[in-house]
N, C-alpha and C positions, 0 to 999 in steps of 0.2 A: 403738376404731375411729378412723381414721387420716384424717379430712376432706379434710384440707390438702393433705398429701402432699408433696413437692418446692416447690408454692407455697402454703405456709403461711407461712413467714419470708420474705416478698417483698423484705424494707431490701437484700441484697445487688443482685437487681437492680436495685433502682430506684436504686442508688448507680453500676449498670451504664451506666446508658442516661442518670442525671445527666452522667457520664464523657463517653459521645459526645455528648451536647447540645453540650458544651464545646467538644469540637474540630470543631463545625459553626462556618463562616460568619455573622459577622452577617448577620441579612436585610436591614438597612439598610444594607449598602454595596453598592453597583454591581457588577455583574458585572465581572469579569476579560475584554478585548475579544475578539472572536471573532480565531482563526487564519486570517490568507488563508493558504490551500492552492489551489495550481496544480490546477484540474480535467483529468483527463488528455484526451490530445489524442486525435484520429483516427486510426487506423491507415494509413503511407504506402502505398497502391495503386501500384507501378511497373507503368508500360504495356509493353504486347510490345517497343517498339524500346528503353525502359529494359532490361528483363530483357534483351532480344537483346546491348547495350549492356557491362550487366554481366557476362554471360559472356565476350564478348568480352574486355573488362578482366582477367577474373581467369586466360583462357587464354593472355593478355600476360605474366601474371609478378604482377600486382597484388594484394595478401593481402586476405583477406574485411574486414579493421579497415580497410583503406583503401576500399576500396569503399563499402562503410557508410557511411564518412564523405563520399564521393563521391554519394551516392545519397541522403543522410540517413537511414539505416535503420540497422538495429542488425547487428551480425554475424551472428547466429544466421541473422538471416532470409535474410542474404546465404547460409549454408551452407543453409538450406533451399530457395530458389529454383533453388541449383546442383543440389541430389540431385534437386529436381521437373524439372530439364530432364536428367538425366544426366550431370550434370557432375559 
């Protein structure tokens, strides 16, 4: 009869997880310093005379990238406020 089994000869893994000890971190050195990461911002709300605004603009000849840039908003939004008003 078979006690053991699979963890009967234990030396492989404990020669396993000797292995990752190794490639941990000393715990006596300092952390690595945190990442500043830019927290994302607000979403731009344009009010009716803006949208009135930018329709206007884009029924001038103006492409959605300028407007965007004109409005600070991204393109997309500029192509989604035209299909919400029927433009």
């Amino acid at each position: 009869m078979d006690l053991g089994g699979a963890y009967y000869n234990t030396k492989p893994q404990v020669e396993a997880l000797e292995g990752l000890l190794r490639k941990l971190p000393d715990p006596t050195t300092p952390p690595p310093p945190a990442v500043d990461r830019l927290k994302p911002g607000r979403a731009r709300q344009l009010d009716t005379d803006q949208i009135q605004a930018l329709i206007e603009g884009y029924l001038a000849g103006a492409t959605t990238y300028e407007l965007g840039a004109r409005f600070g908003i991204d393109r997309r939004t500029v192509s989604n406020i035209l299909h919400r008003n029927g433009v």
